[in-house]
C-alpha positions as CSV (number, residue, x, y, z in Angstrom):
1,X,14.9,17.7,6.7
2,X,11.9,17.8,9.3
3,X,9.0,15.7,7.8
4,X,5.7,18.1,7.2
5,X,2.4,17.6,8.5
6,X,0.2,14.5,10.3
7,X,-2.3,12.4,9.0
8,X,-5.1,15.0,8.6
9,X,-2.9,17.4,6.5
10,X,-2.4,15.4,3.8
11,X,-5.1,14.2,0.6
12,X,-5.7,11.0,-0.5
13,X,-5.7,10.3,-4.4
14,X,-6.5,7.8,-7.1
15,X,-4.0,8.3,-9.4
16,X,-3.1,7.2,-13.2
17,X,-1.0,3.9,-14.6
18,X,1.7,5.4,-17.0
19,X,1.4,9.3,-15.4
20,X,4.2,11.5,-13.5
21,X,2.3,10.6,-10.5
22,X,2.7,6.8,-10.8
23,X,6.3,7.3,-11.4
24,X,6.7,9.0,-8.0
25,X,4.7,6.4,-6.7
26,X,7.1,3.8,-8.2
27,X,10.2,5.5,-6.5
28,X,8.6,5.3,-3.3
29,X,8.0,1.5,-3.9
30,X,11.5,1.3,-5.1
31,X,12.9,3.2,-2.0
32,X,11.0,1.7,0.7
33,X,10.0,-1.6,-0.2
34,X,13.0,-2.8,-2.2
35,X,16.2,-1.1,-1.7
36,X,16.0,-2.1,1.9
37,X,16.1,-6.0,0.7
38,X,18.6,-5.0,-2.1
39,X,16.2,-5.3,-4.5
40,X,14.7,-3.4,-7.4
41,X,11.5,-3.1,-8.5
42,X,11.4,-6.0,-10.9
43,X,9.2,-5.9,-14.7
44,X,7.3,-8.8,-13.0
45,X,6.4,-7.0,-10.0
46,X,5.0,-4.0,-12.5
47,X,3.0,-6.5,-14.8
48,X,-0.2,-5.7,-14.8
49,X,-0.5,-2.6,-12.8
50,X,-2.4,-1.0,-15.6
51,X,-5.4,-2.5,-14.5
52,X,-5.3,-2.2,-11.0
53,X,-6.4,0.7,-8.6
54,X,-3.7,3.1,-7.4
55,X,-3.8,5.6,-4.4
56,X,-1.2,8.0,-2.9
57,X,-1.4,10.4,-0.2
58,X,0.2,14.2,-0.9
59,X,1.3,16.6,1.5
60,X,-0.5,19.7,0.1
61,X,2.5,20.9,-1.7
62,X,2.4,18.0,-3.9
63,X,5.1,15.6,-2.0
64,X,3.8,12.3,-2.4
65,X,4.3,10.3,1.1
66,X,2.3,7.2,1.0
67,X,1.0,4.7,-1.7
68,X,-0.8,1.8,-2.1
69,X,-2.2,-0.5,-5.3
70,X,-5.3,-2.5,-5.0
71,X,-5.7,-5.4,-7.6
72,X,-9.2,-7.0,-8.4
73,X,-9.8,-10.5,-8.1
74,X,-13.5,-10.5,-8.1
75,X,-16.1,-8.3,-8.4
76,X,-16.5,-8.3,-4.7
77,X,-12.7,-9.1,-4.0
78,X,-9.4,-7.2,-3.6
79,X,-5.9,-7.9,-3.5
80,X,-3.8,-5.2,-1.4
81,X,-0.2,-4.6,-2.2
82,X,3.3,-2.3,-1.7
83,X,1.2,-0.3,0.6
84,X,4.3,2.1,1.5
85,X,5.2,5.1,3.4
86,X,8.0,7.6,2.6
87,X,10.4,6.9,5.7
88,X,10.9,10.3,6.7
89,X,7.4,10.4,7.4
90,X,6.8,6.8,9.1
91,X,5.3,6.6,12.7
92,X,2.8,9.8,11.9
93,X,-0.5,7.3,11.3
94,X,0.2,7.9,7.5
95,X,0.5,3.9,6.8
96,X,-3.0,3.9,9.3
97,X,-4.6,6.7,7.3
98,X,-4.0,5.4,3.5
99,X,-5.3,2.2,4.7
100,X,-8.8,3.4,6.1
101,X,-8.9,5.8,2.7
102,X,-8.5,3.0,0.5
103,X,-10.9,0.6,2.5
104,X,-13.7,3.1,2.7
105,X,-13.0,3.7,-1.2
106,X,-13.0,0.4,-2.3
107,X,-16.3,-0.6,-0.1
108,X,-18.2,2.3,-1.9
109,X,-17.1,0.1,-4.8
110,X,-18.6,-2.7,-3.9
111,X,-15.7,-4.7,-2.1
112,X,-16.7,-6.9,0.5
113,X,-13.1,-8.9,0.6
114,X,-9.4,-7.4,1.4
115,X,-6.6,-10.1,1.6
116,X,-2.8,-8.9,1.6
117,X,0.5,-10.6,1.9
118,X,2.2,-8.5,5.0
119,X,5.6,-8.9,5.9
120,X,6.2,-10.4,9.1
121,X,7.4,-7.6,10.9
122,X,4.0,-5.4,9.9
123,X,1.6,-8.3,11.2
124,X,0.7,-6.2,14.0
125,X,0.1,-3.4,11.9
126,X,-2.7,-4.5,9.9
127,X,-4.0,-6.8,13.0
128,X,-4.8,-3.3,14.7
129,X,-6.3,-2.1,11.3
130,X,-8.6,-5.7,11.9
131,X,-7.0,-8.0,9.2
132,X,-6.7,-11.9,10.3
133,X,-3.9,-13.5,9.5
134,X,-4.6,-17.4,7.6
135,X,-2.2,-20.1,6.3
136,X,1.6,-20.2,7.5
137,X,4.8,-18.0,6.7
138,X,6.1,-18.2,3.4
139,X,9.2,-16.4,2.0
140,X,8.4,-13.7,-0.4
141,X,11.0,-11.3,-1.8
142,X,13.3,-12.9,0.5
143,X,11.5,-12.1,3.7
144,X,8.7,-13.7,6.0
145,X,5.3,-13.1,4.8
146,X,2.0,-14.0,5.9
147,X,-1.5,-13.9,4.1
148,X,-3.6,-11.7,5.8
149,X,-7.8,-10.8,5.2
150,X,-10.3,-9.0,5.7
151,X,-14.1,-8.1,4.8
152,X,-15.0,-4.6,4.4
């Protein structure tokens, strides 16, 4: 199947804990965070998720293609995580574009502070988007990871 649209075409979303949308958004987790480590998504990895923030982005016949949850820590502090991008649609700017949408929705918020733990291999990723990484590796679901920061 050809993958639809770019960046621009698609709409960025809060969604709902415990709704049809945050299922989808669970699969897509599942699929392209987990499965690739032969992994699942895990009740510990889901605890708590009620009361964090949760964005998608949806092609505009309702196909959800990326996802990402932010957790706060502070009133002025965020913690990103399983920021994730269907794979048939990877390498169209959609991980780029559901980062700068969540950023520019959490700083009319009131966030001033974004820390992350990025896989190695997605370093340079959020580098370009302007994160800095601090500390050293550490394994995390059985990959390299490194902590990562930024202020909004």
């Amino acid at each position: 199947m050809e993958p639809k649209g770019d960046s621009q075409a698609v709409l960025f979303k809060e969604i709902a804990f415990g709704t049809d949308e945050y299922r989808r958004e669970c699969r897509l987790r599942e699929e392209g965070l987990r499965k690739p480590l032969g992994l699942s998504l895990s009740a510990e990895d889901l605890a708590g998720e009620e009361s964090q923030l949760h964005f998608c982005l949806f092609e505009p016949d309702d196909n959800l293609v990326a996802c990402v949850i932010a957790a706060p820590v502070s009133p002025t502090a965020a913690r990103i995580r399983q920021m994730a991008v269907a794979p048939a649609h990877q390498g169209k700017g959609l991980g780029r574009r559901v980062m700068h949408e969540l950023e520019k929705n959490l700083r009319a918020r009131g966030f001033k502070n974004l820390e992350l733990d990025a896989r190695a291999t997605a370093v340079g990723f959020y580098e370009k988007l302007g994160y800095t990484v601090v500390g050293d590796e550490f394994i995390e679901v059985t990959v390299p990871h490194f902590r990562m920061v930024k202020a909004v």
